[in-house]
C-alpha positions, -999 to 999 in steps of 0.1 A, spaced: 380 -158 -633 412 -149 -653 401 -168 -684 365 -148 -681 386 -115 -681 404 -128 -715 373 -126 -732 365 -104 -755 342 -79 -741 309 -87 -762 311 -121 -750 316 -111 -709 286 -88 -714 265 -120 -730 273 -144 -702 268 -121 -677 234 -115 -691 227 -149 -690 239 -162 -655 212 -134 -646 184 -146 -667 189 -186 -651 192 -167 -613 161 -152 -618 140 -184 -636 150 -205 -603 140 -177 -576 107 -178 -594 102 -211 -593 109 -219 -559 82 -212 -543 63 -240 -564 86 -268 -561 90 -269 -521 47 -270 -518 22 -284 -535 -6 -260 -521 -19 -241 -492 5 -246 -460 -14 -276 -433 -43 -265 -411 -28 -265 -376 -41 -292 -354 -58 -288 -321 -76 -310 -292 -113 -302 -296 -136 -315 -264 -172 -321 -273 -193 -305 -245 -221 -322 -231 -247 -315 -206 -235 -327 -170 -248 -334 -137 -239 -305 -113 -245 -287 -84 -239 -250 -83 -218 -237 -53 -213 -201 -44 -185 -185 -26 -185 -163 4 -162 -149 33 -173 -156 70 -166 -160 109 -178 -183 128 -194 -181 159 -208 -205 191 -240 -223 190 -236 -214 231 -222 -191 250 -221 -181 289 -209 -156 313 -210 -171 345 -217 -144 374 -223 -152 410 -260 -156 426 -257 -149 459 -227 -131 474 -194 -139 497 -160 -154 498 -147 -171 468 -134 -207 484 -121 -228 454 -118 -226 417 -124 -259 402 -111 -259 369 -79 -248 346 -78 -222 323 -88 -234 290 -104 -268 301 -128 -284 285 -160 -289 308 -186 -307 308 -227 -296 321 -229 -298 353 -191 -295 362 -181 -277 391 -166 -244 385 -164 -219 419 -169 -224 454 -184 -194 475 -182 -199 516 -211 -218 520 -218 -214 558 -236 -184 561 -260 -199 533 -260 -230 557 -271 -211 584 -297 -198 565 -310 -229 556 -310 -239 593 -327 -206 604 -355 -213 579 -358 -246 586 -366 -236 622 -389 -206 610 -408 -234 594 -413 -255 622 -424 -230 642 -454 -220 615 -461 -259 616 -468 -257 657 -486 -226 652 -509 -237 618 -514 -273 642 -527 -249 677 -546 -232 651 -563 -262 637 -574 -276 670 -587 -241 683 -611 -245 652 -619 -280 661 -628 -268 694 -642 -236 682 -668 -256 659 -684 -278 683 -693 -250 709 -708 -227 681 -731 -253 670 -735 -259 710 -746 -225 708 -718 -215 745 -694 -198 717 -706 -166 696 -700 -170 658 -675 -141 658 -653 -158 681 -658 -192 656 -648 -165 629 -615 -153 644 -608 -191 652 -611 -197 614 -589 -167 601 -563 -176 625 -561 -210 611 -560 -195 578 -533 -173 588 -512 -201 602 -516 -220 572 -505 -189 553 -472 -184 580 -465 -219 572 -465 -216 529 -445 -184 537 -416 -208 557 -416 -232 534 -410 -207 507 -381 -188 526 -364 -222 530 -368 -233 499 -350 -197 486 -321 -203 516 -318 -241 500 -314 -228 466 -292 -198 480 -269 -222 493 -273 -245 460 -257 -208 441 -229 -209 468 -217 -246 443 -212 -227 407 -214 -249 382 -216 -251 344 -249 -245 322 -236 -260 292 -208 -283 282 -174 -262 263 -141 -245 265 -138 -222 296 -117 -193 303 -99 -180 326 -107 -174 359 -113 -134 364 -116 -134 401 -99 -165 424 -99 -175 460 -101 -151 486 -121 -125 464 -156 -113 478 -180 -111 452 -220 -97 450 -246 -108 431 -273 -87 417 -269 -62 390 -229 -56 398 -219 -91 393 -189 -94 380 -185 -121 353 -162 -151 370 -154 -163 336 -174 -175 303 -178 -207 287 -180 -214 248 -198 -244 232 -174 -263 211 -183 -294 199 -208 -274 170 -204 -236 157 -222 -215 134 -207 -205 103 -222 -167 101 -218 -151 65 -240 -123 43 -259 -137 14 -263 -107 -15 -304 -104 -26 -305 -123 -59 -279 -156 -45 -307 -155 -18 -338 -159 -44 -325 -183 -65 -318 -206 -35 -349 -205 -18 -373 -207 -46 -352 -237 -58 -361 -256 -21 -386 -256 8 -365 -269 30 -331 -243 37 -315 -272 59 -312 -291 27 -293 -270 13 -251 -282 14 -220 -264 31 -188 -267 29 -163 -248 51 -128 -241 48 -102 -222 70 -83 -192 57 -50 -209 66 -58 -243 64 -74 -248 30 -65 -292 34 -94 -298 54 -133 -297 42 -160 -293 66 -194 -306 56 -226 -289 72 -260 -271 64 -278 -240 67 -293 -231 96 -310 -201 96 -318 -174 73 -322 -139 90 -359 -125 91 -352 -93 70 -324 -77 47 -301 -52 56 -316 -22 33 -275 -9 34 -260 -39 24 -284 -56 2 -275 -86 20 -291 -114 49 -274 -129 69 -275 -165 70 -258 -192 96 -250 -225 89 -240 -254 115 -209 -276 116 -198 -300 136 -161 -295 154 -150 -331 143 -111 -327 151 -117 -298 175 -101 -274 154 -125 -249 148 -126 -219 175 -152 -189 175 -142 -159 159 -120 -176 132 -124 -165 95 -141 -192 75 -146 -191 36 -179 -207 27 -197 -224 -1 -230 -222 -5 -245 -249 -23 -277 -257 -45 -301 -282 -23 -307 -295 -61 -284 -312 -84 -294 -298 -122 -274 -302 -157 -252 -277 -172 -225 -277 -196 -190 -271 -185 -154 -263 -204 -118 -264 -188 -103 -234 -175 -72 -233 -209 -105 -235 -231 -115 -200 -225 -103 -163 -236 -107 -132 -225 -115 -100 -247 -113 -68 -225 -142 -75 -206 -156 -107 -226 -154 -141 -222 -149 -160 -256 -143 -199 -267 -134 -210 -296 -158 -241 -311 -150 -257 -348 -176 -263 -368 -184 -288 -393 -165 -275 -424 -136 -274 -391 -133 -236 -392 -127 -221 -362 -154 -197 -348 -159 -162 -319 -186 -177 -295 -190 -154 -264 -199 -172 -231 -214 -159 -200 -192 -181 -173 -207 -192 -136 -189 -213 -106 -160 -234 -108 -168 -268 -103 -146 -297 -98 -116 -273 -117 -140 -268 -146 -160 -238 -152 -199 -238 -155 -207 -222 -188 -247 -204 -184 -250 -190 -220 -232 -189 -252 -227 -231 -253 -252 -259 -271 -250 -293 -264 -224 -313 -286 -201 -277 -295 -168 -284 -302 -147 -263 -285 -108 -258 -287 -91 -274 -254 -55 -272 -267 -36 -255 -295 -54 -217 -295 -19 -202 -298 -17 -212 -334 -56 -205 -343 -75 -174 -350 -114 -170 -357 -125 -177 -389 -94 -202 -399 -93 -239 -405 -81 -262 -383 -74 -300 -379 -95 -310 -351 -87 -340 -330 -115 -350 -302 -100 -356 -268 -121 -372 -237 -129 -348 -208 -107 -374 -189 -74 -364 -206 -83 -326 -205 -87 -326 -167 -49 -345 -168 -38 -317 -185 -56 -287 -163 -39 -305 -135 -5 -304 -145 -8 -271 -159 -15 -257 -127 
């Protein structure tokens, strides 16, 4: 520096000049000697979509409710003797529940019984009377009148006896109602009245406690108009169309059943029908009244094309994928998306068979730019929409 400031001036001012002259020939050249062109296309995973096998499932909320149900009340009235069960049991048909005093209703039984026995006697004096009646009318030493009153009071005795047989019959099934059982096999309740309780039957009987079918419930849920018309014009048969059931809380555990029923009309309010579909309670699990989320399925299988969940964009409202074509530029294609299936996501319109579409890389890409594709199987983009979630 101290030998530059010797110079003579003339000579500083020409060396300055020229340091700048070189500084500015190698910042113009720069940009030339560290690339030969056009910076690389960025690379990306493209997956070739193809036309799959697939059965489309639709999603609804639900409760579910039992195939059975009862209320047991009393059918004849007294003393309640015995309660034969536990709260919460499970029971089976048939299985004693209740015991009401039986012993008037035997008594019953036994008055009846005699009542009956008696009309027997009479309907066998009667009988005989018309025996005896018939010979001596055609002996001509009885009138016909008094045949005729021998003949309606054997009628009448026949009728006394019919009229017996049907009180005892009513005091044997009286007594019968006395020994409550249950109609159907399930879970029962508790017991609202116990032993010593006197209880009527007849309009104000009191419910003794109810019983609920468990080994099969309904899954009830409401179907909006169009899910229903593409269903049933796709199948005769709605029982062939699949169910699968999961608990709100318990989302581990599948159950597999069918649709039932189909309600006769649709609620005008709503625009929806309610349907029911039947599963069976394997592990015992399932209780009425739980919520349930549902999945409707297709009774057909049918092929549709499908792209991972990373594949797709959003634009304010719209859907978008981007597919390389064959000069490998990247390209806007809108898609109308349907159900999820099996992590994937059905694609309805917007797709053709054998589009490329950007899996992996869309951070670095924008439409209308040129990539470096690199096909990937649908095997490795389902590895990597499992790890990413």
């Amino acid at each position: 520096m101290s030998s530059l400031l010797n110079l003579p001036s003339s000579l500083r001012v020409s060396r300055f000049v020229a340091s700048a002259l070189l500084t500015a020939v190698a910042l113009s050249a720069a940009p030339f000697s560290g690339a030969a062109g056009e910076s690389a296309a960025p690379a990306v995973d493209v997956l070739v979509v193809e036309p799959e096998n697939v059965r489309t499932w639709v999603k609804f909320s639900g409760r579910l409710a039992p195939v059975e149900s009862a209320k047991i009340r009393p059918l004849v009235s007294g003393v309640i003797q015995q309660v034969l069960f536990a709260e919460g049991q499970q029971v089976e048909q048939g299985q004693p529940l209740f015991l009401i005093d039986p012993r008037p209703h035997q008594a019953s039984v036994g008055e009846a019984q005699a009542r009956l026995a008696v009309a027997k006697s009479r309907a066998k004096l009667a009988q005989d009377e018309l025996k005896r009646s018939e010979q001596l009318v055609n002996d001509k030493l009885i009138s016909q009148s008094i045949y005729d009153a021998a003949l309606s009071a054997k009628h009448v005795a026949a009728a006394d006896v019919q009229q017996a047989q049907a009180a005892l019959s009513q005091q044997q099934l009286n007594l019968e109602y006395a020994h409550i059982t249950a109609p159907i096999g399930g879970r029962v309740s508790r017991a609202e009245l116990t032993v010593g309780n006197v209880v009527d039957a007849g309009v104000n009987a009191p419910v003794l406690t109810e019983i609920v079918a468990t080994r099969q419930l309904f899954a009830e849920f409401s179907v909006d108009e169009a899910t229903y018309i593409e269903f049933v014009r796709s199948v005769q048969d709605p029982q062939k169309m699949p169910v699968e059931l999961t608990l709100a809380r318990d989302r581990g555990v599948v159950y597999q059943g069918h649709i039932s029923s189909f309600d006769n009309r649709l609620n005008a309010t709503s625009g929806t029908i309610r349907a029911r579909a039947l599963f069976d309670n394997s592990d015992g699990a399932l209780t009425a009244g739980m919520f349930a989320n549902v999945r409707l399925g297709s009774a057909s299988i049918s092929e549709a094309l499908l792209v991972p969940s990373l594949a797709v964009s959003t634009n304010q409202s719209k859907k978008f994928v981007l597919v390389v074509d064959d000069s490998n530029t990247a390209t806007y294609r809108e898609v109308t998306l349907g159900e999820y299936y099996q992590g994937r996501r059905v694609v309805v319109a917007g797709l053709n068979a054998g589009d490329r579409v950007i899996v992996n890389g869309l951070s670095h890409v924008r439409p209308n730019t040129i990539v470096a594709p690199r096909e990937v199987a649908p095997s490795e983009v389902a590895t990597e929409v499992a790890v990413a979630h």
